[in-house]
C-alpha positions as a Python dict, from the first residue, in 0.01 Angstrom:
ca = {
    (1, 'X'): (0, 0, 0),
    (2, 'X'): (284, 238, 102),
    (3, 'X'): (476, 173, -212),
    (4, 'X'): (120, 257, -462),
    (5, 'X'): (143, 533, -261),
    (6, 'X'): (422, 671, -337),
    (7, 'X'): (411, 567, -694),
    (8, 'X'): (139, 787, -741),
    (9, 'X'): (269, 1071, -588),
    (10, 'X'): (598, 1027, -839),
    (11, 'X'): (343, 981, -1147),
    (12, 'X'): (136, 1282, -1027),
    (13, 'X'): (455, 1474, -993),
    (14, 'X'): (600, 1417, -1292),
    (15, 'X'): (255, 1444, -1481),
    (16, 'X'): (278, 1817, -1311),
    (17, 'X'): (598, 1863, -1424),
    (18, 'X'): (564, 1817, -1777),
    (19, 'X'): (275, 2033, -1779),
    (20, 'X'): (467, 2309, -1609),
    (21, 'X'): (768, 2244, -1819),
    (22, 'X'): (482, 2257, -2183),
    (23, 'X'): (329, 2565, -2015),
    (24, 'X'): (671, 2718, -2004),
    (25, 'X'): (797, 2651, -2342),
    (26, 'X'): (431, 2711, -2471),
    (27, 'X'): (486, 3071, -2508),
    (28, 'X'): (837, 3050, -2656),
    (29, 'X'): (723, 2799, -2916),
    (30, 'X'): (446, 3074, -3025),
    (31, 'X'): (715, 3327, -3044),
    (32, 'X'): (938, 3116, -3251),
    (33, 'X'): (624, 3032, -3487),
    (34, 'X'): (527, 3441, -3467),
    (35, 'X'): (865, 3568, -3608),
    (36, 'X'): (874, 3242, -3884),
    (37, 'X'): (531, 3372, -4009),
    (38, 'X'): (655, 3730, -4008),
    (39, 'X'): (972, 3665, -4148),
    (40, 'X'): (813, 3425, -4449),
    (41, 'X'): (524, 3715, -4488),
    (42, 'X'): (797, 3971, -4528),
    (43, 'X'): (976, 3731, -4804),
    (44, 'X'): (658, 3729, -4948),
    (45, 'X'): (597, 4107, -4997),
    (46, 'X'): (977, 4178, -5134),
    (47, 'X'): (924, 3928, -5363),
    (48, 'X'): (600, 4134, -5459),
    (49, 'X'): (762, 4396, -5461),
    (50, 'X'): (1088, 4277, -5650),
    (51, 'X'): (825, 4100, -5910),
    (52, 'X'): (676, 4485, -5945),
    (53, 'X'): (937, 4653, -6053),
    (54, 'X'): (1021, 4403, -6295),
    (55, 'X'): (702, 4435, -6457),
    (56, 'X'): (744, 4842, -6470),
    (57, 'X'): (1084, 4793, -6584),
    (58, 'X'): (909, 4573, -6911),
    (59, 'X'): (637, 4841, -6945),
    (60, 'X'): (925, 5132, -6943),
    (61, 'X'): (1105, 4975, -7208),
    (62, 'X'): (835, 4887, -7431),
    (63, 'X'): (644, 5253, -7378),
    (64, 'X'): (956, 5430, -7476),
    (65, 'X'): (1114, 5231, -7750),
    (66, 'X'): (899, 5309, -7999),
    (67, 'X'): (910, 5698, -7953),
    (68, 'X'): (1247, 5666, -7903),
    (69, 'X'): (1342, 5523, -8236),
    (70, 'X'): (1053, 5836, -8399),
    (71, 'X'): (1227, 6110, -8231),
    (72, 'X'): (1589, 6008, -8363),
    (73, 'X'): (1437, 5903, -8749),
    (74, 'X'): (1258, 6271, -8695),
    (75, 'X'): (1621, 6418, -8591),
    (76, 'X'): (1818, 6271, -8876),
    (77, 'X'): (1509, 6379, -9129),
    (78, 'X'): (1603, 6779, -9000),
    (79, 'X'): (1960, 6775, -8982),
    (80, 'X'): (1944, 6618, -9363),
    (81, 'X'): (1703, 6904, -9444),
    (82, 'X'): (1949, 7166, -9304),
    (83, 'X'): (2236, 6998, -9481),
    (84, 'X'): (2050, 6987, -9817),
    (85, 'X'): (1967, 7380, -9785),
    (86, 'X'): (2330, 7419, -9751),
    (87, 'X'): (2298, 7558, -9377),
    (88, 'X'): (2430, 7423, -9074),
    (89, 'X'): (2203, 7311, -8853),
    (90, 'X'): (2095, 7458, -8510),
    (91, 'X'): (2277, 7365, -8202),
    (92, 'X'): (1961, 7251, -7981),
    (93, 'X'): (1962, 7028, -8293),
    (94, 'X'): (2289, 6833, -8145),
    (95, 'X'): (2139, 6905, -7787),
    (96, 'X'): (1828, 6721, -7875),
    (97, 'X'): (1996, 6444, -8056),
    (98, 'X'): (2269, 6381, -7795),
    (99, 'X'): (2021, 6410, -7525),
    (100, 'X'): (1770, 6125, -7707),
    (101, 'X'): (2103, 5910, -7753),
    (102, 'X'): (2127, 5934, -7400),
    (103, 'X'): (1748, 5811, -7314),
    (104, 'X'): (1819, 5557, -7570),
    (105, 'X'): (2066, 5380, -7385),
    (106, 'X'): (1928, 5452, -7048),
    (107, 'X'): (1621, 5241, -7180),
    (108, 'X'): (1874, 4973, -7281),
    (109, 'X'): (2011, 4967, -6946),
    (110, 'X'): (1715, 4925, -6759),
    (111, 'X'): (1609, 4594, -6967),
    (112, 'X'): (1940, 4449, -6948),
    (113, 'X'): (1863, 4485, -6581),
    (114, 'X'): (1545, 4364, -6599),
    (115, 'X'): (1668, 4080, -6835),
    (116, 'X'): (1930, 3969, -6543),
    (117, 'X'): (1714, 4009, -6242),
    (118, 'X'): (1465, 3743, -6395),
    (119, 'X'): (1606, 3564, -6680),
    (120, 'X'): (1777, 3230, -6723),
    (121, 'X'): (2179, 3213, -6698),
    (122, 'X'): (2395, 3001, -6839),
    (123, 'X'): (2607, 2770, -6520),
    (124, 'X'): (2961, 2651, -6657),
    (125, 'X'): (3330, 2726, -6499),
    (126, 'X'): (3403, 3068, -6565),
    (127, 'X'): (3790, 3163, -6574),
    (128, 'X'): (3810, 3452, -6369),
    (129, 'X'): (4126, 3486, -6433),
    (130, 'X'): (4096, 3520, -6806),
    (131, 'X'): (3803, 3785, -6702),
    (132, 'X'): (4022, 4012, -6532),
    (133, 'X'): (4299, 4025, -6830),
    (134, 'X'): (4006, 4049, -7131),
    (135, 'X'): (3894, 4358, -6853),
    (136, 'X'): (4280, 4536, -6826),
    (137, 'X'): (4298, 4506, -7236),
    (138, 'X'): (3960, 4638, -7285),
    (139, 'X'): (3983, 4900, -7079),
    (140, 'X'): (4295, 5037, -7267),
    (141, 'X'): (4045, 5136, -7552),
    (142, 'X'): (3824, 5364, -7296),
    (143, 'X'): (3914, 5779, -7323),
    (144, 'X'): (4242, 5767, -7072),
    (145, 'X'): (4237, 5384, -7003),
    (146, 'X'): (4564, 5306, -7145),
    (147, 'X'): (4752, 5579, -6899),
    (148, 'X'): (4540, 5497, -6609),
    (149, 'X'): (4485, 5124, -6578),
    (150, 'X'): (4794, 5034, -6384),
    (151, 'X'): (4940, 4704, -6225),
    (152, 'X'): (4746, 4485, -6052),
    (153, 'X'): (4752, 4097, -5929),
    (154, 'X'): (4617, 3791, -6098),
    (155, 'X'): (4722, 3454, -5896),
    (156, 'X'): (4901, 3215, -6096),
    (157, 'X'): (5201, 3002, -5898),
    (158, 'X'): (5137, 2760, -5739),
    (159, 'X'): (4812, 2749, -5884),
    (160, 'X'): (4565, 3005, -6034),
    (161, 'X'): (4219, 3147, -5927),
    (162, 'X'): (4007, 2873, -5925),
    (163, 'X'): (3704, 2881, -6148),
    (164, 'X'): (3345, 3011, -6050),
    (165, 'X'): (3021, 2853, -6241),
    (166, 'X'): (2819, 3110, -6413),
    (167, 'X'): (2742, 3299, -6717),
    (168, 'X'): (3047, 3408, -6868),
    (169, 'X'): (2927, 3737, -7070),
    (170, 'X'): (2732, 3859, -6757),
    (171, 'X'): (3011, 3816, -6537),
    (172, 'X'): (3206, 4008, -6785),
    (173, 'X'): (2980, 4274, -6823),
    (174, 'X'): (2942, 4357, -6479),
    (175, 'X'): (3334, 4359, -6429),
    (176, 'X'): (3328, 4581, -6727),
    (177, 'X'): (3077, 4828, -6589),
    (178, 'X'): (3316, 4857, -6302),
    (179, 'X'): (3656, 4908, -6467),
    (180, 'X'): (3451, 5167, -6699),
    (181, 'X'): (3362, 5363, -6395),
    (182, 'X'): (3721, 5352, -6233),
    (183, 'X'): (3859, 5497, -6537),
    (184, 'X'): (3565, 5692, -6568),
    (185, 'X'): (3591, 5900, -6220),
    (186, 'X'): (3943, 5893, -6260),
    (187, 'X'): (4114, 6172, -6373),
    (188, 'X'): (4437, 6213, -6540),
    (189, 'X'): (4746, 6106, -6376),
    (190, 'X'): (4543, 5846, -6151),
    (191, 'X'): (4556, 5466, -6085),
    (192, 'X'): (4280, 5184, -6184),
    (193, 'X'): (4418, 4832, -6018),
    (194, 'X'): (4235, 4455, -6076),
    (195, 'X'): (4291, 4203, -5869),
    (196, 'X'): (4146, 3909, -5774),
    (197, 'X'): (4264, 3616, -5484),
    (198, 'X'): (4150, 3317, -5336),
    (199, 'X'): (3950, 3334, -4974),
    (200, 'X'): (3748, 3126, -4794),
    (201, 'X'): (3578, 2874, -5084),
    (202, 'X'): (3539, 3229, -5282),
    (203, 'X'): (3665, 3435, -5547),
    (204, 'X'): (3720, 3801, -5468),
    (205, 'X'): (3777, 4055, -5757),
    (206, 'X'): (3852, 4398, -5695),
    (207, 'X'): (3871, 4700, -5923),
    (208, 'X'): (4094, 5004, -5708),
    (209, 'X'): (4128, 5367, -5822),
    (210, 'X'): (4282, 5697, -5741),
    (211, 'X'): (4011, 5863, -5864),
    (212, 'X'): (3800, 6149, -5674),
    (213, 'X'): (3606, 5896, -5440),
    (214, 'X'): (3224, 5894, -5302),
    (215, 'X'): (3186, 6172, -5033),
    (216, 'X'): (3053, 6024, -4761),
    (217, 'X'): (2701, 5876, -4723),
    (218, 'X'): (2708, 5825, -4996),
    (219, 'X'): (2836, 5492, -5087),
    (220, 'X'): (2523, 5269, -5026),
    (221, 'X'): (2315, 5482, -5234),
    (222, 'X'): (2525, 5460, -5529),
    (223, 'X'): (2382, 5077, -5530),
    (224, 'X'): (2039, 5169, -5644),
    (225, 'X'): (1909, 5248, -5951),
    (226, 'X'): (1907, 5572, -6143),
    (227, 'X'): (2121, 5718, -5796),
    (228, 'X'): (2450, 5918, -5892),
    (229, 'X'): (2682, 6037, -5633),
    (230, 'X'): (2752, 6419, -5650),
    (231, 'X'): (3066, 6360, -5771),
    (232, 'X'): (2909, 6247, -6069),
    (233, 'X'): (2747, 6555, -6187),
    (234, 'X'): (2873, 6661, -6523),
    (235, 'X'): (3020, 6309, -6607),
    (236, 'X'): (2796, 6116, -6873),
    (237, 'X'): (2612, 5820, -6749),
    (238, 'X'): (2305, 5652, -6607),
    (239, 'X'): (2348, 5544, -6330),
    (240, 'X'): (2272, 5230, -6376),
    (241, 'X'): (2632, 5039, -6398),
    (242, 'X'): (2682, 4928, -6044),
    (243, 'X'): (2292, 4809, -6035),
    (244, 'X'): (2357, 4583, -6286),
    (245, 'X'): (2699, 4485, -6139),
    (246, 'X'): (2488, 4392, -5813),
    (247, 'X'): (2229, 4219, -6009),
    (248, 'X'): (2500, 3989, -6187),
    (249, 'X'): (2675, 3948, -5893),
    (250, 'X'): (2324, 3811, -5695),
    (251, 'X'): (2220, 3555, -5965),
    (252, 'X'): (2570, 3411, -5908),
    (253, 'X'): (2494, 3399, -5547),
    (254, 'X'): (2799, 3627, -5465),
    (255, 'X'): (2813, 4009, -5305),
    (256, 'X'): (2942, 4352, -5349),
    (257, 'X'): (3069, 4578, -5133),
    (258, 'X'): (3200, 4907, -5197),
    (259, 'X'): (3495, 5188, -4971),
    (260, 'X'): (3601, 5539, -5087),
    (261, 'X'): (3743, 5805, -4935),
    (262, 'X'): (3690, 6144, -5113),
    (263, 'X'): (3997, 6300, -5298),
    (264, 'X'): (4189, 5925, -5273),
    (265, 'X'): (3970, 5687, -5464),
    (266, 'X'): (3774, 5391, -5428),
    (267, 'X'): (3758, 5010, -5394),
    (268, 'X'): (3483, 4752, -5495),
    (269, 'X'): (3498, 4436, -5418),
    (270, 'X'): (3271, 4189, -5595),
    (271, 'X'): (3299, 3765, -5420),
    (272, 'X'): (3158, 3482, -5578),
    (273, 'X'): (3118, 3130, -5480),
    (274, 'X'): (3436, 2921, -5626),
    (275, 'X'): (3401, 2590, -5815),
    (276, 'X'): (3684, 2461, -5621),
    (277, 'X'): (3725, 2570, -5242),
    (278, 'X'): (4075, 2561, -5128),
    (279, 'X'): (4310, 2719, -4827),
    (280, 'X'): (4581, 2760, -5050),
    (281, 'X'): (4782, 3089, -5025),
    (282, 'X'): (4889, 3262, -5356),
    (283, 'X'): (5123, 3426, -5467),
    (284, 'X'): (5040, 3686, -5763),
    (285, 'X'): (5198, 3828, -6056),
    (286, 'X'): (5089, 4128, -6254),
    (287, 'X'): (4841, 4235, -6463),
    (288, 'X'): (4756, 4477, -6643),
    (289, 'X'): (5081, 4725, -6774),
    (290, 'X'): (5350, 4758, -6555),
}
């Protein structure tokens, strides 16, 4: 009899316990669910939201490609009227037409952007390595490349960069867009670097300048679409090249990040996902001229 008793009492007390114990973690269980459902609604609306601008990007490009490609066919019509009449042409004429040239390829920015942030990309092992020369010799054809773009560092011995799967002509474009900008915001007498190394299972590529920097506060904004630092005023562009570097850079599952300093220049750095992972150490030799 003595021993039931006390059996019960153990079976009541550990009954009580685990109900104690579930009305404890009953709350924290809620609270775990609570933030899952928030953070999985708040997925859901930037996806909305990302899916939204897509669709306005489409509708800007096909609204203004058609009046586009009037305005310029209406532009060459005048300026071959004026040439026929044996007068030279107005100069809003040029204004007009460089101004329309300029809308032109702001429209073909924004659905290369559009094409990127939704489109199907080609996966194979992309030679970053070859990347970063094709991007030094390129940029020796931009106004002031060939004196700026300077020495930089491409890992070869031991071994080379190892490869990173992707689309090779996006990856290329958006390392293009940044060289073009170095050089760009560089002025004469300054230094644009590449370089790339090994870290971690990922590739990091950098493109360095001595050019006249981001002031700062400014350097996350430059990110977004359409957004031009102040430094940019009075330099041609659309300010759309580092949105599309971005883009590229988050279909490949990689990241950007960007550090200035006005007056001394600026450094982005741009890691992807390697095919190959290694802790190897490099050592580099040069690219670019010397």
């Amino acid at each position: 009899m003595g021993l039931y008793v006390r059996s019960s009492f153990a079976v009541v007390a550990v009954e009580t316990g685990l109900l104690v114990g579930i009305g404890l973690a009953a709350p924290a269980l809620a609270r775990r669910g609570l933030a899952r459902d928030r953070a999985a609604a708040a997925e859901r609306a930037a996806a909305a939201v990302r899916e939204e601008h897509r669709r306005f990007l489409r509708r800007l490009d096909h609204e203004l490609k058609n009046p586009l490609t009037a305005i310029r066919a209406g532009l060459a019509n005048l300026a071959d009227a004026w040439a026929a009449e044996g007068g030279p042409a107005p100069p809003a004429l040029a204004v007009v037409e460089s101004q329309t040239v300029r809308l032109s390829r702001l429209v073909t920015d924004l659905r290369k952007l559009a094409e990127v942030a939704e489109g199907d990309i080609e996966r194979v092992p992309v030679d970053v390595g070859q990347l970063l020369r094709a991007a030094a010799a390129a940029a020796e054809d931009l106004p002031g490349g060939a004196e700026r773009v300077g020495s930089g560092s491409i890992p070869q011995v031991p071994w080379p960069l190892p490869p990173v799967f992707g689309d090779a002509d996006l990856l290329e474009l958006a390392l293009w867009n940044l060289v073009a900008n170095a050089v760009k915001y560089s002025g004469p007498g300054a230094t644009v670097e590449l370089r790339g190394f090994e870290e971690n299972g990922q590739v990091t590529l950098e493109v360095a300048d001595t050019g006249t920097g981001i002031p700062d506060g400014e350097a996350d904004q430059v990110w977004d679409e359409l957004v031009r630092g102040t430094a940019a005023r009075g330099v041609p562009g659309s300010g759309l090249g580092l949105s599309l570097v971005r883009a590229v850079v988050a279909r490949h599952g990689g990241g950007c990040e960007l550090r200035s300093r006005p007056g001394e220049g600026t450094v982005v750095r741009v890691r992807l996902p390697a095919c190959a992972p290694s802790r190897r150490t490099e050592t580099a030799t040069s690219v670019g001229r010397p």
